[in-house]
Structure formats: C-alpha cells, structure tokens
C-alpha positions as CSV (number, residue, x, y, z in Angstrom):
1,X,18.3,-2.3,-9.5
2,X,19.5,1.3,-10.7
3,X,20.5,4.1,-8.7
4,X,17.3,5.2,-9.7
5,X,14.7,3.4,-11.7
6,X,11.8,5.3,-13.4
7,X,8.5,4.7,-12.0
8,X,5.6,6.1,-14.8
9,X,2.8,7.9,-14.8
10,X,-0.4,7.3,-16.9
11,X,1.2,10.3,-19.6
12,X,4.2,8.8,-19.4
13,X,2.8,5.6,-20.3
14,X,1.0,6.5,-23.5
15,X,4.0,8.6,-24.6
16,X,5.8,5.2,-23.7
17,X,3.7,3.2,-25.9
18,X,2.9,6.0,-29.1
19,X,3.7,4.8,-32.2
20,X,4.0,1.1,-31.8
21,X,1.5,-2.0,-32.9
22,X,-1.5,-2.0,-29.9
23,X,-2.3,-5.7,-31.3
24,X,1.5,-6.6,-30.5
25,X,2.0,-4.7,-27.1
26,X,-1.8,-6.1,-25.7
27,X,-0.4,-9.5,-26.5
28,X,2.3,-9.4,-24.8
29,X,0.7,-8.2,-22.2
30,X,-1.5,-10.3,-21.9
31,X,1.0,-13.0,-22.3
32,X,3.0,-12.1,-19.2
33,X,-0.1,-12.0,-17.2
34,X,-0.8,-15.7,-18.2
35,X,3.0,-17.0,-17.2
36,X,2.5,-15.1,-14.0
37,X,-0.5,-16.6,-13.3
38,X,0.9,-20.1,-14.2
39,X,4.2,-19.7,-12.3
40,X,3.0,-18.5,-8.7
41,X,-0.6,-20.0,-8.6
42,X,0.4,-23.7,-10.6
43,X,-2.0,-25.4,-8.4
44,X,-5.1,-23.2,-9.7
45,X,-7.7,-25.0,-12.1
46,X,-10.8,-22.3,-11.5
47,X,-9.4,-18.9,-12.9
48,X,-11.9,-15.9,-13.6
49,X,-10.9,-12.6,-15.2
50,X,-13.0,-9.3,-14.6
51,X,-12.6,-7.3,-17.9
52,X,-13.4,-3.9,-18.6
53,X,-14.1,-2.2,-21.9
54,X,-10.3,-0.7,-22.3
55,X,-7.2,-2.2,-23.6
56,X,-6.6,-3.3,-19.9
57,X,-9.6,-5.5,-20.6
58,X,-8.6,-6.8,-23.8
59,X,-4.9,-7.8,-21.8
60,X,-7.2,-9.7,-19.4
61,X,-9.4,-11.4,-22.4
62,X,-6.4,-12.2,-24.3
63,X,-5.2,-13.6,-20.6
64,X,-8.3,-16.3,-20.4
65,X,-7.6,-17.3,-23.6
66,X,-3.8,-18.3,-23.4
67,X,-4.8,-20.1,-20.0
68,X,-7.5,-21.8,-21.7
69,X,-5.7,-22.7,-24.2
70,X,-3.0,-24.4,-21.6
71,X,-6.1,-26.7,-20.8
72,X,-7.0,-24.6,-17.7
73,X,-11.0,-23.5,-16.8
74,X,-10.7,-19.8,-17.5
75,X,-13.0,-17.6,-18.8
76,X,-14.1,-14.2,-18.4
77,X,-17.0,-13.8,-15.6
78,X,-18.2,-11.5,-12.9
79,X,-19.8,-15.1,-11.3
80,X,-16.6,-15.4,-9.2
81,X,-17.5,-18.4,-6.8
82,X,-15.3,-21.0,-6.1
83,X,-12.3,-19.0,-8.6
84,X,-9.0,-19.8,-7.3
85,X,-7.4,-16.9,-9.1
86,X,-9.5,-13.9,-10.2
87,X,-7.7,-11.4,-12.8
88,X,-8.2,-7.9,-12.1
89,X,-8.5,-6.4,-15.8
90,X,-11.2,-3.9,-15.3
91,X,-9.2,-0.4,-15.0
92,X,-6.0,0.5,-16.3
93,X,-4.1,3.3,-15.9
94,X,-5.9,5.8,-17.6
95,X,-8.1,5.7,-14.8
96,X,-8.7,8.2,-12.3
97,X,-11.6,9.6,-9.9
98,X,-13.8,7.0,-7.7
99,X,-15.3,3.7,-9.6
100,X,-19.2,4.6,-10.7
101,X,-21.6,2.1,-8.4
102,X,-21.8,-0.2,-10.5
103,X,-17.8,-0.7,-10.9
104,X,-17.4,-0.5,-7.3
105,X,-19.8,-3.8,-6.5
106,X,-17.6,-5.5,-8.9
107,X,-14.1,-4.2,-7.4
108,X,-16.5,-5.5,-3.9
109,X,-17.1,-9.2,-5.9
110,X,-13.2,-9.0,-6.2
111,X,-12.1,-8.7,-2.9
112,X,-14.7,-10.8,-1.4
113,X,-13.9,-13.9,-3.7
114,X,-11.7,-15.7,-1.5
115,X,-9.0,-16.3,-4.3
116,X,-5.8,-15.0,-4.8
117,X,-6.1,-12.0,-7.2
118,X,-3.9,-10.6,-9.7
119,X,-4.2,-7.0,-11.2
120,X,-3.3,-6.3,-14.7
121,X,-0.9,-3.6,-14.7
122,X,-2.5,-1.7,-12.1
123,X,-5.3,-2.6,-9.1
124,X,-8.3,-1.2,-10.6
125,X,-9.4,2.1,-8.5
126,X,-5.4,3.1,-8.0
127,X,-4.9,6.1,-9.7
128,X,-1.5,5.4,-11.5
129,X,0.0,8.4,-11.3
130,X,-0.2,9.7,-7.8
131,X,-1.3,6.2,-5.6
132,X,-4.3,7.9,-4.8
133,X,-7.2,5.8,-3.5
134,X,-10.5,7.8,-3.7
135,X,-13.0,4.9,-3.3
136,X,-13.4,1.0,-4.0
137,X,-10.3,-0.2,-5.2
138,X,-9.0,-4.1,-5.7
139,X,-6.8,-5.4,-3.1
140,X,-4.3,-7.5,-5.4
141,X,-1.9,-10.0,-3.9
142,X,-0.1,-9.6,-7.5
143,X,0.1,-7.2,-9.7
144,X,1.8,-7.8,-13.3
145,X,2.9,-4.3,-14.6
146,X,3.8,-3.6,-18.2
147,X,6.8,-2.3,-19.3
148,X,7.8,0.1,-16.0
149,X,6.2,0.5,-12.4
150,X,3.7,2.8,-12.4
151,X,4.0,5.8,-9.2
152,X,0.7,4.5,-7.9
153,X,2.2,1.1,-7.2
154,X,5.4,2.3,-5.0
155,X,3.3,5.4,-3.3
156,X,0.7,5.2,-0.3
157,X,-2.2,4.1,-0.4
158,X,-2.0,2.7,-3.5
159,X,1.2,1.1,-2.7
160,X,-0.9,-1.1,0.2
161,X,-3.2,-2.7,-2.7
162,X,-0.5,-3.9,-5.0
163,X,0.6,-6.6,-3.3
164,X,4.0,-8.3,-5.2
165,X,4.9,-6.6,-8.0
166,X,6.0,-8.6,-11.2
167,X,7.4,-6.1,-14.2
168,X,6.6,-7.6,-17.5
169,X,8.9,-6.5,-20.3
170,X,6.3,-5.6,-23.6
171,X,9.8,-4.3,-25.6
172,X,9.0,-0.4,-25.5
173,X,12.3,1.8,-24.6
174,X,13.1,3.4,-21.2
175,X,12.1,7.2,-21.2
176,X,12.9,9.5,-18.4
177,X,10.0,9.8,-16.0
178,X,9.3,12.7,-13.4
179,X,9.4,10.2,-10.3
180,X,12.3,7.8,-10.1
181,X,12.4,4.9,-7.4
182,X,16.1,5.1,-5.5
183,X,18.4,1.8,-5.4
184,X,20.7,0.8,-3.2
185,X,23.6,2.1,-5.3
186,X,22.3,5.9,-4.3
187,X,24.4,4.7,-1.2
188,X,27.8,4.8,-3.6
189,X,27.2,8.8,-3.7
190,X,27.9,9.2,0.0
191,X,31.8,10.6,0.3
192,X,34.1,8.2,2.6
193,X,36.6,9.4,5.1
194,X,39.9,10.0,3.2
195,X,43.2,9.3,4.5
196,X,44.4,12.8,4.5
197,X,41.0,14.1,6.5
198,X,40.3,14.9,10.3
199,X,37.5,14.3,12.4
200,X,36.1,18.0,11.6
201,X,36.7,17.7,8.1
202,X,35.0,14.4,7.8
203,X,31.8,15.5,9.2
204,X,31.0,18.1,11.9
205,X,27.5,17.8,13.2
206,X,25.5,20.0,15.8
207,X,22.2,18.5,17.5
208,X,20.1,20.9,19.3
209,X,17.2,19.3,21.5
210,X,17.3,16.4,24.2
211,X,15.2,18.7,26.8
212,X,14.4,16.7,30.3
213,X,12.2,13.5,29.5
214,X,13.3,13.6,25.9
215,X,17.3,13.2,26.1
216,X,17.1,9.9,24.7
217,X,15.8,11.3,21.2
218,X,19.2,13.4,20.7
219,X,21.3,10.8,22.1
220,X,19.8,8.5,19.3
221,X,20.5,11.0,16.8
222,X,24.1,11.9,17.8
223,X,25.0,8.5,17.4
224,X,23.5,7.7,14.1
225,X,25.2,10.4,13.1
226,X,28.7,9.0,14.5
227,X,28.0,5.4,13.2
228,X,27.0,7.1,9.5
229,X,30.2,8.4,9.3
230,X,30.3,11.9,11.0
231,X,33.8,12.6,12.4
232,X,33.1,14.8,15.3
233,X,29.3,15.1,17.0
234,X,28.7,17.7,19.4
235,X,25.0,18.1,21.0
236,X,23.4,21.3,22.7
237,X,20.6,20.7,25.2
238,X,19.3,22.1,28.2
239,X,21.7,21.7,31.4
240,X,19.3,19.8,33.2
241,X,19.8,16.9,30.3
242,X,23.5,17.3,30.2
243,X,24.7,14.7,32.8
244,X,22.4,12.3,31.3
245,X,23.6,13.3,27.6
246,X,27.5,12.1,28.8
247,X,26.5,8.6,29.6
248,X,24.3,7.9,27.0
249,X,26.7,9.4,24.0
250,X,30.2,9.3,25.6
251,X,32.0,10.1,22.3
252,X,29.9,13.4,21.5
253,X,30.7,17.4,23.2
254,X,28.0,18.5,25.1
255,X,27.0,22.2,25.4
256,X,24.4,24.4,27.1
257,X,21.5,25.2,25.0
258,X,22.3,28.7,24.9
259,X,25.4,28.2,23.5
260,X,24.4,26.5,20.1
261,X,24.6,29.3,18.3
262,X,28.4,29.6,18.8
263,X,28.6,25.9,18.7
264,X,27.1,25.9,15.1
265,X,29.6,27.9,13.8
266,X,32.1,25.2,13.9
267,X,29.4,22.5,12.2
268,X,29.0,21.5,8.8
269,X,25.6,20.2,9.4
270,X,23.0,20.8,12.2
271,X,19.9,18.5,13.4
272,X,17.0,20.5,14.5
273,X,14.3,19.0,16.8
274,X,15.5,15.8,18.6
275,X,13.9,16.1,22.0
276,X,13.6,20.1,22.2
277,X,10.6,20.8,23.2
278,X,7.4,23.3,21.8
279,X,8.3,26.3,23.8
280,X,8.4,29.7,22.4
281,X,11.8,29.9,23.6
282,X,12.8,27.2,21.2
283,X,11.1,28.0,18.2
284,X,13.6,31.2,18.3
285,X,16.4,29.3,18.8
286,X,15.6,27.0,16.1
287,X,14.4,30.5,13.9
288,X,17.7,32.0,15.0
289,X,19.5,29.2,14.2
290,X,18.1,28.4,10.4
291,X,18.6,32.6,10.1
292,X,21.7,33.5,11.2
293,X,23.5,30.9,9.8
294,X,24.2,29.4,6.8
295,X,25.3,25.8,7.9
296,X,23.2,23.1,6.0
297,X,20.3,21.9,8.3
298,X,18.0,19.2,8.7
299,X,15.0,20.2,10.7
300,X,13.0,17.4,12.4
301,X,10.8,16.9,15.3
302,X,9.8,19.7,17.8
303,X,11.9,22.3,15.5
304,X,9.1,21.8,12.8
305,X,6.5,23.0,15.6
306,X,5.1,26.2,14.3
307,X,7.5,26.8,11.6
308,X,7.3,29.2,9.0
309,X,9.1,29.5,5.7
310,X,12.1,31.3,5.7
311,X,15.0,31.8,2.7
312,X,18.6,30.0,3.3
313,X,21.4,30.0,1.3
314,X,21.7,26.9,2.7
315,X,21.1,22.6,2.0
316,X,17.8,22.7,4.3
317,X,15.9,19.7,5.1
318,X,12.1,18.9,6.8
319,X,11.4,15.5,7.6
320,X,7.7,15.4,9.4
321,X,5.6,12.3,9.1
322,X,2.1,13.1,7.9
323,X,1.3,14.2,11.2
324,X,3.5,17.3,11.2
325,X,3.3,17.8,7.6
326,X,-1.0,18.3,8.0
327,X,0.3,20.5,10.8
328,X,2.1,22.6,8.5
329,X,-0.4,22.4,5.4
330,X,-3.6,23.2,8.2
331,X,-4.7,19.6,6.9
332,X,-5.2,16.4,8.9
333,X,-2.9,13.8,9.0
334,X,-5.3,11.6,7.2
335,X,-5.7,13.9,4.3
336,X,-1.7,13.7,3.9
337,X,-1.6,9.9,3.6
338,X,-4.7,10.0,1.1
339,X,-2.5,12.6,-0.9
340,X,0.9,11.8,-0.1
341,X,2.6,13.5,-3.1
342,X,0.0,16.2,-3.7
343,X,1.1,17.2,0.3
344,X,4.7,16.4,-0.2
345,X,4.7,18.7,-3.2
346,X,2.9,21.3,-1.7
347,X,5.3,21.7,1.2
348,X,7.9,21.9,-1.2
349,X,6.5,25.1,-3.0
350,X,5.7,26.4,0.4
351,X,8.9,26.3,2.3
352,X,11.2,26.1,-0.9
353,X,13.6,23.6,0.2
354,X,13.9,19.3,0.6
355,X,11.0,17.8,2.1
356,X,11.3,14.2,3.2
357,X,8.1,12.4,4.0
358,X,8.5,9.6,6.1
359,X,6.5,6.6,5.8
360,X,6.7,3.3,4.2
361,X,6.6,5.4,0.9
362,X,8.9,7.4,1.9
363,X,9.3,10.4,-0.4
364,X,11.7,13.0,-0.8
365,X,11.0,16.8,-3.0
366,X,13.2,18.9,-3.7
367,X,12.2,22.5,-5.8
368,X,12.4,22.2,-9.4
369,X,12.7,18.8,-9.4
370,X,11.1,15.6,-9.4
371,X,10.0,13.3,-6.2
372,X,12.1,10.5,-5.1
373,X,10.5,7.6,-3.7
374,X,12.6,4.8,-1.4
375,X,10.9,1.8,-1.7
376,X,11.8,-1.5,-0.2
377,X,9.9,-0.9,3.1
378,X,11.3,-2.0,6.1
379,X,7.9,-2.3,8.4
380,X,10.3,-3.0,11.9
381,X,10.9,0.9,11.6
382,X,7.8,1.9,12.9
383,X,9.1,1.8,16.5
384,X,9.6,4.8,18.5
385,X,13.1,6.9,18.0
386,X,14.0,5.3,14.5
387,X,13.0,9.1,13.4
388,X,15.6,10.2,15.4
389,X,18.0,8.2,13.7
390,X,17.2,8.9,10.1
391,X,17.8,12.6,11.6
392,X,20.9,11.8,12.7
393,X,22.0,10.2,9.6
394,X,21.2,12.8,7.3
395,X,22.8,15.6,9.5
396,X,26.3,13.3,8.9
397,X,25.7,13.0,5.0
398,X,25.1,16.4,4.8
399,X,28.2,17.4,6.8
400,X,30.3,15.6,4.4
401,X,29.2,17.7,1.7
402,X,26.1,16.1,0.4
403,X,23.3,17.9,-1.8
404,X,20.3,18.1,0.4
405,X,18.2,16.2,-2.1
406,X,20.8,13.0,-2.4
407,X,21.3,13.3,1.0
408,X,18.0,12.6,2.4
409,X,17.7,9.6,0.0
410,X,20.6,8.1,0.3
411,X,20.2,8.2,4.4
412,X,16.3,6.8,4.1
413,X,17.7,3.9,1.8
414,X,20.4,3.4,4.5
415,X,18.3,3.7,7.6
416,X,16.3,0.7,5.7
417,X,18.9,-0.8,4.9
418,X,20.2,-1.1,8.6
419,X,17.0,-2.0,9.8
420,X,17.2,-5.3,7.3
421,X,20.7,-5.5,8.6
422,X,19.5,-5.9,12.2
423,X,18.0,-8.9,10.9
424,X,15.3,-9.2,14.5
425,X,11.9,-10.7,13.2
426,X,10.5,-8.9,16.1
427,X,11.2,-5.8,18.7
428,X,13.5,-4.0,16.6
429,X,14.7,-0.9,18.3
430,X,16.2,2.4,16.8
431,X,19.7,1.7,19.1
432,X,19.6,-1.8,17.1
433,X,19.4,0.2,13.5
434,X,22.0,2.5,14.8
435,X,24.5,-0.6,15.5
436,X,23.8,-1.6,12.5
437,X,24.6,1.5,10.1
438,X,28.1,0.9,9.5
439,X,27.4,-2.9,8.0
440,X,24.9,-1.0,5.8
441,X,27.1,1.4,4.9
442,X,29.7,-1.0,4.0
C-alpha cells in the first residue's frame, strides 16, 4: 500500500471514468464481480443477483451471465430462497438519500436471505462519498469495488456494511482524490534520534492532567510518549497525584500543576487533558496554556471540556471521540457517528486547526485540506486508556518537529500498529500497546 492511497468519491468517479467506452468498463466490471464470486464462494451452485436500472445493474446482469455461462444457476431474481450467494447490484454510487419503500424491502429480502452477499462496487443504501447510512442499506460480507475504494467503504457507518473489500482493476488512471487512506509507510515521515541530538532536542514533551483518581491516564500518556521516541517527558499534576506519578512513570519529571506554565516553556510539545479534571480552575490553565504559549499542543480529554476556539501560531491538535466532538458541535454523539466527516469537517472550520476523530474510522482534518482516514482497524483498542496513549504519542511526534496534520496520522497508524504488535486475541490493555510502540516503530 501507498503512503496514502486515494479513496473516491461518486464525482470523482465519473470524472474517473469520462471519456472511455461504458460497454468496455461495465464488462470489466462485471467480470471481476464474477471471479470474485468464483474464487471465495467455489462451493456455491444457487447464485441470485438483485439489479437495479443503472449501470451498477447492468455490472450485476452482465455478472449472471458470465456465471451462467461457467455452468452455474444464476440468474437475476428478487425470489432469493435457498441463494447461496446474492449479488448486490441495485445502487451504485451515484446514489444518495434513503432507498424509496419499495427499494428498502428489497435491500430487507437481501439481508434476510441467509447467503453470503456480495455488493457491486458499493452496498446499496451507502452513500459513496461520505459513508453515510440514512436508512435500509445491504449488509455485504464482500464488496467488489471498481477501479479505487470509494470514501463510503473505509468511513463509519458505511465502513460496517462493506464487509471484505476486493479492488477490481477496470484500466482507468489514478486521479488525485480529496480523501486519501494513510499506509503504513506514513510511519517513514516520523524524524529518528540522530547521533549528534540530546534528549531535549529529540523530543521535549509536557503532560498536564493525572488529577487524584485519574493519575493513571497521564502516566499512560507520558510513557507512550517515551516509548514513541520522545527524549525527555516531564508531567504536571496536582500534588496530591505526584507520589503516585513517580512510581508509575519513573523516567518522567514531575511538577506541581501550578507550575506548568514555566514547565512548558522548555517543551516542544504539550498533551492537554490526560486525567485533569472539568474544573473551572483547569479550563484556565489549559486556556492559559494554548494562549500564552506558542509550543505545538495536542489537546485531549478533560482539556476539550468546554473549549472554545482560539487562534495559535502554533501545530494544534483535538482528538475527541464522537462523544466530545457532539459536545463541542451542541450535537449528540449519535449524530456524529451518522455524519462522521460532515462533524469532523465542521470542527475543523470551527476551531481552525487538526481534528482527529477517533474511532475505527479514524479520521484526521486539517484546514484547507483534505481528510485523512487510517484504516486497518485494530478493534482490541477499544479498551479504556488506549486514548491516552495515542495522546501521548502524538505529543512525541510533534516534539520532534512534526506538522500537526502528519503527525496525528502517522501516531493513529502507529498506535494500530502496536496494538497488532501486541499480538493478545483477547484483554488487550493500553500498557500492552505502549510496550509495544517501539517494535511498531521499528
């Protein structure tokens, strides 16, 4: 995989696809569709296409006919009984809005069959270019794709009916696309030590929070911070926390809360949030802190309580999940992961500065510029405190010098990364995708 692969919208598509043959690209199409169906279901005899009137249903008609042709029972039918494989060629990605009754009892039929089902190009009732689910839409366990994957396919909820993804090359040319999909190789853009660096130089990063009850969540971030690479962590929490703080981060300073002002004066990066409580004593501080100086910041947590926008010269960074980010759009959280990139652009124009949505889609804006999306879930994150980690991992990449932008993709594809490292089928912790940072950063 690139460093970053395009991922299409429905515009993007047709400008894709202008000027060549529709007869050749629907047949190849509709080709690849057939060997997919062959290769992963080579057991199934039954096979029933649902076709709409568009060219995605002329892919799935052309489909039937290939497989017949291969000596297999296919036709096209709504009767869906007893199918072992039902093709999904009703919408394509032209389509947008909710399916009309009548489409959504067939999308119903679809799910309800009982056989494995594979979507042409798109699940019908996935709006293409945003993942957008606004009613009925077919849960594939396959979906064939033409040419490039589409944004509705890597981005929630849309992502959650695509099932595998197979891209089927139809020979159009690569065109630049607004959304990109990051690989792996993003990772090559984060700076090493070098040998004529100190630990300051390599990385100085201040975390603010760890209040009583909560020390734990900087202590996580402090060391993610270390094991990405940082060369000096210090953390700033309440007194109360500090004799905790020392024997669960040996290697990092700690300081008084009330002294992390001065403290961030030596830091090349601070992390907001960690532990820090809602008070109105620390939503100054963190105010204060994202004011008065200008030392590239990611804010996380309890620092995105209550926050309003504010101008910085500096790299600035909000990670909520869609709970915080409804918080700070006045929306509910469910709203946010019906809309993810509608809300993820939103907060961008709002607070003018990176916004990384976490989730299994995880998404990352930057103003001016086009959304980012890490794909290659990692679903053992979704423990308690592996926020706290990714924190801590973009505070180091941005204390080595990072734009805010690269640097909150590069450390969501390396907080996966380490989670896959961890290799636990079960009751993965955040300290065990902390341990495991510096093997994914290898």
């Amino acid at each position: 995989m690139m460093e970053l692969e395009p991922l299409y919208t429905a515009a993007e598509m047709k400008a894709a696809e202008a000027g060549h043959d529709v007869d050749t690209l629907m047949d190849r199409a509709a080709r690849a569709v057939a060997d997919a169906v062959r290769a992963r279901y080579p057991d199934a005899q039954r096979i029933r296409a649902v076709c709409g009137k568009g060219a995605n249903g002329g892919d799935g008609r052309i489909a039937v006919n290939l497989l017949r042709e291969a000596g297999l029972d296919a036709e096209e039918s709504t009767e869906l009984e007893g199918a072992d494989v039902v093709i999904d060629a009703l919408f394509g990605t032209g389509f947008s809005g909710a399916p009309r009754a009548e489409a959504a009892e067939l999308i119903g039929r679809i799910n309800t069959a009982g056989a494995a089902v594979v979507a042409v190009d798109i699940p019908s009732g996935v709006d293409a270019s945003s993942g957008e689910v606004p009613g009925e839409a077919v849960q594939a366990h396959l979906t064939v794709t033409m040419h490039g994957v589409k944004v509705g396919l890597e981005v929630g909820p849309g992502l959650f009916h695509a099932g595998e993804v197979v891209l089927a090359d139809i020979g159009l040319e690569d065109s630049v696309t607004e959304q990109a999909l990051v690989g792996e190789e993003i990772l090559a853009r984060v700076p090493r030590k070098g040998p004529g660096q100190n630990k300051y130089t390599a990385g100085s990063v201040l975390v603010v929070g760890g209040s009583p009850g909560m020390s734990g969540a900087a202590a996580l971030t402090a060391r993610a911070a270390f094991r990405a690479d940082a060369g000096y962590v210090a953390v700033a929490a309440p007194k109360d926390s500090l004799l905790v703080l020392e024997t669960l981060v040996l290697e990092a300073v700690k300081r008084p809360l009330e002294e992390a002002l001065d403290a961030a004066g030596r830091a090349r990066a601070l992390a907001l949030g960690p532990g820090l409580g809602r008070g109105e004593e620390q939503r100054e501080l963190v105010r204060r802190l994202l004011v008065e100086t200008d030392v590239p910041a990611v804010v996380d947590a309890d620092a995105l309580h209550e926050l309003e926008p504010l101008e910085r010269g500096a790299a600035t960074v909000l990670t909520p999940h869609s709970g915080e980010l409804g918080r700070l759009l006045g929306e509910e959280a469910a709203w946010v992961d019906a809309h993810r990139l509608e809300a993820l652009r939103r907060a961008v124009a709002r607070f003018g500065c990176v916004v990384l949505l976490k989730g299994p889609d995880t998404l990352v804006g930057a103003p001016g510029q086009g959304v980012l999306v890490v794909g290659a879930n990692e679903p053992g994150l979704a423990t308690a405190g592996t926020g706290d980690v990714l924190t801590g991992i973009i505070a180091a990449f941005l204390a080595k010098g990072m734009d805010g932008r690269w640097a909150a993709a590069a450390a969501a594809v390396a907080h996966r990364r380490a989670a896959r490292a961890a290799a636990k089928p079960a009751g993965l912790i955040a300290s065990d995708v902390v341990e495991a940072l510096p093997a994914a950063l290898s």
